[in-house]
N, C-alpha and C positions, 0 to 999 in steps of 0.2 A: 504493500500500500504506500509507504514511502516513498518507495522509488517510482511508481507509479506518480506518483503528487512531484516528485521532482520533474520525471521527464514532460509535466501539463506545463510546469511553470517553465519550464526552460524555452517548450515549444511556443509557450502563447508570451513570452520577454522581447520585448519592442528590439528591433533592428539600430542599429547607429542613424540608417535610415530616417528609419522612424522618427526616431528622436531628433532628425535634422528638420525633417518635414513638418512637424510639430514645432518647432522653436520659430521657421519661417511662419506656418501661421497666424502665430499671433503676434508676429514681429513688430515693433510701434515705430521704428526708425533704422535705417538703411544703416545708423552707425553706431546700434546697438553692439556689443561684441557677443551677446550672445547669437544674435543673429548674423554677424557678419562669422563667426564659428559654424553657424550650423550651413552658411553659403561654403565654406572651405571643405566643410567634411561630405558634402554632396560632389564637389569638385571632385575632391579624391578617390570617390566611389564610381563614377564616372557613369560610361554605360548602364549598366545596372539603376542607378539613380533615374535615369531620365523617363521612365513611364509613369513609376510610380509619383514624381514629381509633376508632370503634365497632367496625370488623377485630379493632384490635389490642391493645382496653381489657383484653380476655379475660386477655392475657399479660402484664398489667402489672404490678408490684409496686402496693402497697396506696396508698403516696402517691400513685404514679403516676396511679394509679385518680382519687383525692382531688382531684388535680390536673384529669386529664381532665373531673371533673364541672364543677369549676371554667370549664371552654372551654365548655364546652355551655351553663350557665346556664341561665338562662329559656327559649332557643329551645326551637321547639316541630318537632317532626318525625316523622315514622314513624319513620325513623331511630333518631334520638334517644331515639324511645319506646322502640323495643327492647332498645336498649343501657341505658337505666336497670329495665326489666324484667329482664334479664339478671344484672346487677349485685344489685337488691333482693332478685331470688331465689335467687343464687346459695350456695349453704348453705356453701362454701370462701371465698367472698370475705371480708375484713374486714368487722366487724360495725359500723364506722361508716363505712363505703363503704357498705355495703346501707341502711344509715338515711340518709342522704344523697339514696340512690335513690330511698328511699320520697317521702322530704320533697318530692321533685322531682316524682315520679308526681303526688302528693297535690294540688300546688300544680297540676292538669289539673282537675279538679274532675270528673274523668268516673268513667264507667262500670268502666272495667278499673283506672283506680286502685284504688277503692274495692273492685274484688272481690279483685283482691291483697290490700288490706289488712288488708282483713275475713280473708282465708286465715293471714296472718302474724303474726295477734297470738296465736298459740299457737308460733310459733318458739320455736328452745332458746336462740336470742340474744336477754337481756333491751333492749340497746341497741334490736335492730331491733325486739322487740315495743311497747316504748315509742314508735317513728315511726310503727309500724299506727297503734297506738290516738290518736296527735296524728291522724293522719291524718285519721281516721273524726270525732273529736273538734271537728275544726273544719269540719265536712262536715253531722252531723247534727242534723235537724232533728225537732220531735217528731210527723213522721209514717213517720218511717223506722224502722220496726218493727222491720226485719232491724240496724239500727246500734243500736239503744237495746240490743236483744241481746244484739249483742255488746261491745260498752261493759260492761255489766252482768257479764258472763265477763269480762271484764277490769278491772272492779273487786275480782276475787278474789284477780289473782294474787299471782304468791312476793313478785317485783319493786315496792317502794315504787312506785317513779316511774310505773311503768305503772298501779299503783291510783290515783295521783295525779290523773295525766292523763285516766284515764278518769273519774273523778269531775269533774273541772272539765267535759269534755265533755257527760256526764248533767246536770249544772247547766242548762250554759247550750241545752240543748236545750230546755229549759219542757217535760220528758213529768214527766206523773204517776205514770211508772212509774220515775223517778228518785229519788222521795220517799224509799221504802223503802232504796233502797242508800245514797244519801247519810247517812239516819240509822245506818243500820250503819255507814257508814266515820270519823261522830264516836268510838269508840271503836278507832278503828285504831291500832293499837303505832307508827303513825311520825305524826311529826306533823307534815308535809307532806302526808298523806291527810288527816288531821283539818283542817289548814288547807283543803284542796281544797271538801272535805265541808261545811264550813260555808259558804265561798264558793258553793258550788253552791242551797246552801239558802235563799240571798240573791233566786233567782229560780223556787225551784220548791217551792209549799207543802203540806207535811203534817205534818197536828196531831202526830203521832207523836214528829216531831223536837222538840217543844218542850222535854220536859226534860230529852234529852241536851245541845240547846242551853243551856241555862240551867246546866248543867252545867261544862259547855268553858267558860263565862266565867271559871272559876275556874283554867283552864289554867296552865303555869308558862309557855308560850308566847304572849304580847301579840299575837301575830298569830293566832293562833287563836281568842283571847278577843276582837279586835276583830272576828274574821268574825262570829263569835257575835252579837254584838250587832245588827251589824247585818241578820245573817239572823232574830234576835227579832225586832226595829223590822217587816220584810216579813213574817212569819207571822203579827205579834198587833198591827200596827198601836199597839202600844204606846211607849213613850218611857223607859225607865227605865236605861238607860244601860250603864253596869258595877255596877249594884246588883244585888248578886245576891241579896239579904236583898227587894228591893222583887220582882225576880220570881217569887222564891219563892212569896212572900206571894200575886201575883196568880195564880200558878198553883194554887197550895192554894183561891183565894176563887172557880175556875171551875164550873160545875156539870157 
């Protein structure tokens, strides 16, 4: 009978597991060390860890969650995938637990990334709308009709940072149909879009933009006024610097 009661209690004695997954649940802060212990000792169990972990992300508190992304990292797995799809899309999760997720999906360079992405940059979380749009932003190229799209809608939005990002991304795609938005977002109220927008204009040309550029040189912003510049120097092949009296001049002298 003894030994019977010992091999119950041995069988049903929580896992190091266990006990890791249980400390992340009810984790209060990402810089707890009991919690930052129980992300370490998931680490080191490694494969093994990750089902049971993806079971029980669902019921974690927010660090917890933070944490867990943390063990997964760069691995790559069906697994895995599911649980950062779960996480990205979950509309109750913390909205930088779901940016997180995205960052993770994005960093797959596939298909299902990309089609979440594209669905989430109208979410009502500006954080998570801003990882869609990084997402797509570092993803498209200027044959991706369906991303310059939506790039383009998400240069509208409420959120600075998501018009931001999505102007850097229309830049650096080289589409022609980036021209147009860019020059509209040199007159954007924040000027972290205005800076984006001139940057963008650095690699993608239309005549349209020249005199809002020549314009922005005059910014109270120095990083704005230097994008400027040097998106003039790439649309007109010209050299006139921070003079704004000498571009003036050449843009009055064009026919």
């Amino acid at each position: 009978m003894i030994v019977l009661l010992l091999v119950l209690s041995t069988l049903s004695a929580p896992t190091e597991t266990d006990l890791a997954l249980d400390a992340l649940t009810r984790c209060a802060s990402v810089v707890d060390d009991a919690c930052l212990t129980a992300a370490a000792r998931l680490k080191v169990v490694g494969e093994p860890a990750i089902l049971p972990l993806a079971k029980r992300v669902g019921a974690m508190s927010a660090a917890g969650q933070l944490l867990a992304l943390s063990v997964v990292g760069d691995t790559k797995s069906a697994t895995i995938d599911a649980m950062l799809t779960k996480l990205a899309s979950g509309a109750t999760v913390d909205a930088s637990v779901r940016a997180l997720a995205i960052d993770a999906l994005g960093k797959r360079h596939d298909k299902a990334g990309l089609q979440l992405a594209t669905r989430l940059i109208v979410d009502p979380q500006p954080l998570v709308r801003q990882a869609a749009v990084r997402v797509l932003a570092n993803t498209v190229t200027a044959r991706d009709k369906a991303l310059i799209a939506a790039l383009t809608k998400a240069s509208n939005d409420q959120a600075p940072t998501v018009r931001a990002d999505a102007a850097f991304g229309l830049g650096f795609c080289g589409c022609a149909e980036a021209g147009p938005v860019l020059a509209a977002r040199l007159a954007d109220p924040d000027v972290g879009v205005q800076r984006a927008a001139a940057e963008g204009l650095c690699f993608v040309k239309h005549e349209p933009a020249l005199r809002p550029l020549v314009a922005a040189l005059e910014s109270p912003d120095p990083l704005v006024a230097r994008a400027a510049i040097r998106a003039l120097q790439f649309q007109t092949e010209q050299s006139f610097g921070d003079d704004v009296g000498a571009w003036q001049r050449w843009l009055a002298s064009r026919p």
